[in-house]
C-alpha positions in Angstrom: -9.2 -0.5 -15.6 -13.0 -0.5 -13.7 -13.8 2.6 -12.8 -15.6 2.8 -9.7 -16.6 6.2 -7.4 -15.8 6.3 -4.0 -17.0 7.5 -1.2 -15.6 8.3 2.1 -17.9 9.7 5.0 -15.1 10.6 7.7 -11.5 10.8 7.7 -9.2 11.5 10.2 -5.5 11.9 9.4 -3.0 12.8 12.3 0.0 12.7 10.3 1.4 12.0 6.9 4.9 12.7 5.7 7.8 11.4 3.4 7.0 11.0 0.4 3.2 9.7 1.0 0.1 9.6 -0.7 -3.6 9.8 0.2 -5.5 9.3 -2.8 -9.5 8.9 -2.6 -10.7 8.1 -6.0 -9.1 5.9 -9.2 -5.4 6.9 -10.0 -3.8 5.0 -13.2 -0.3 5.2 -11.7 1.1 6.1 -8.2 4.8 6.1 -7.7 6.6 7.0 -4.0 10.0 7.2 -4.0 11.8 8.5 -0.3 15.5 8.6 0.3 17.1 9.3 3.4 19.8 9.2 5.7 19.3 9.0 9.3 22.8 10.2 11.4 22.1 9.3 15.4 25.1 10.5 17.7 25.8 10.2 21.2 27.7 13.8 20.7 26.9 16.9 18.3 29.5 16.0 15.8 29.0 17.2 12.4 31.5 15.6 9.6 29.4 17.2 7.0 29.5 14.5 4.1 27.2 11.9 5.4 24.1 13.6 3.3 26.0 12.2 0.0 24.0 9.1 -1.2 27.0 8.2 -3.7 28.8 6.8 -0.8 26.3 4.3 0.2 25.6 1.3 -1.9 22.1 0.9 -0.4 20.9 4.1 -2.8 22.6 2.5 -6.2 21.6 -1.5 -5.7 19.0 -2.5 -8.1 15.7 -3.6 -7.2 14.6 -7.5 -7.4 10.7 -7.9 -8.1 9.7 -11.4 -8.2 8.5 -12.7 -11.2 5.3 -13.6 -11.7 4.8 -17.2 -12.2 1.2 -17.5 -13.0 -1.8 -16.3 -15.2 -4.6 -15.1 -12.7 -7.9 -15.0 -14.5 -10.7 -13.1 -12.4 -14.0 -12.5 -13.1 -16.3 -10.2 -10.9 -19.6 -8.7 -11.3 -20.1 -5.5 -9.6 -23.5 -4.7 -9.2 -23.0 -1.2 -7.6 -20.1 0.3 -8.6 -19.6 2.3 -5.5 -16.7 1.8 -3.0 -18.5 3.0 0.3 -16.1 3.3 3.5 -17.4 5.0 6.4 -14.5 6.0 9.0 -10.5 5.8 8.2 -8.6 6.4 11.6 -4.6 6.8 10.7 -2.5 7.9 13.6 0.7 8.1 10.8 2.5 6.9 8.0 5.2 8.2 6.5 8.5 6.8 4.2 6.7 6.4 0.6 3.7 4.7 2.0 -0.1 5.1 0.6 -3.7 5.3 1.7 -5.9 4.4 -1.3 -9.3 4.3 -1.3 -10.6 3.7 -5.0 -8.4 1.7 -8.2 -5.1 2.0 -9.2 -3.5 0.7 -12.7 0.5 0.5 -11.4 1.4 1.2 -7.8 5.6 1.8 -7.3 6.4 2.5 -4.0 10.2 2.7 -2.7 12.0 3.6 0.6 15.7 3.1 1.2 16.6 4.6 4.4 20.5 4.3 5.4 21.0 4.0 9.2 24.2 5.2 10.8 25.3 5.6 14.8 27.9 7.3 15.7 28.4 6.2 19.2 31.4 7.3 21.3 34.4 5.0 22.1 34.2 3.1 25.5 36.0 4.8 28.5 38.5 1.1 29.8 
């Protein structure tokens, strides 16, 4: 892997959550992994299993990555080996996401969020 420095001048950050990564500078491997379960009622009404991620297929399925269908050969010449960036502005990121400034070997990100409403019946 090239090995390059980097160099940042000003960062300004608001908000980063969830399983997220700000990583100035190489990394060999980064992996993100966020799991969640998001309940929106219409009425406080607490069951009190909904936080098991057995029940919901979502959080078991295997993930398909494509394959790769073709050799990419690359040749660069890097004269300075300096990455120079001079403002990063991020208002937020969250739910295994990254900010990377610099090389990375193997990136694995993953979010799986399962999404229930509970609304309440119609009044007829």
């Amino acid at each position: 892997m090239l090995q390059r420095s980097s160099s940042v001048k000003h960062i300004h950050i608001t908000n980063a959550a969830i399983s997220s990564v700000i990583q100035l500078g190489d990394s060999k491997i980064i992996n993100g992994l966020n799991r969640a379960i998001a309940v929106q009622r219409e009425k406080q009404l607490f069951i009190g299993d909904e936080e098991d991620f057995s029940k919901y297929p979502i959080f078991q399925r295997p993930i398909i990555f494509p394959q790769d269908k073709e050799d990419v050969m690359i040749t660069s010449f890097h004269q300075n080996p300096m990455i120079h960036v001079n403002t990063i502005n991020v208002i937020a990121f969250s739910s295994s996401s990254i900010l990377h400034v610099g090389n990375t070997q193997a990136i694995n990100m993953e979010a799986r969020i399962k999404h229930i409403r509970q609304l309440l019946p119609k009044k007829t």
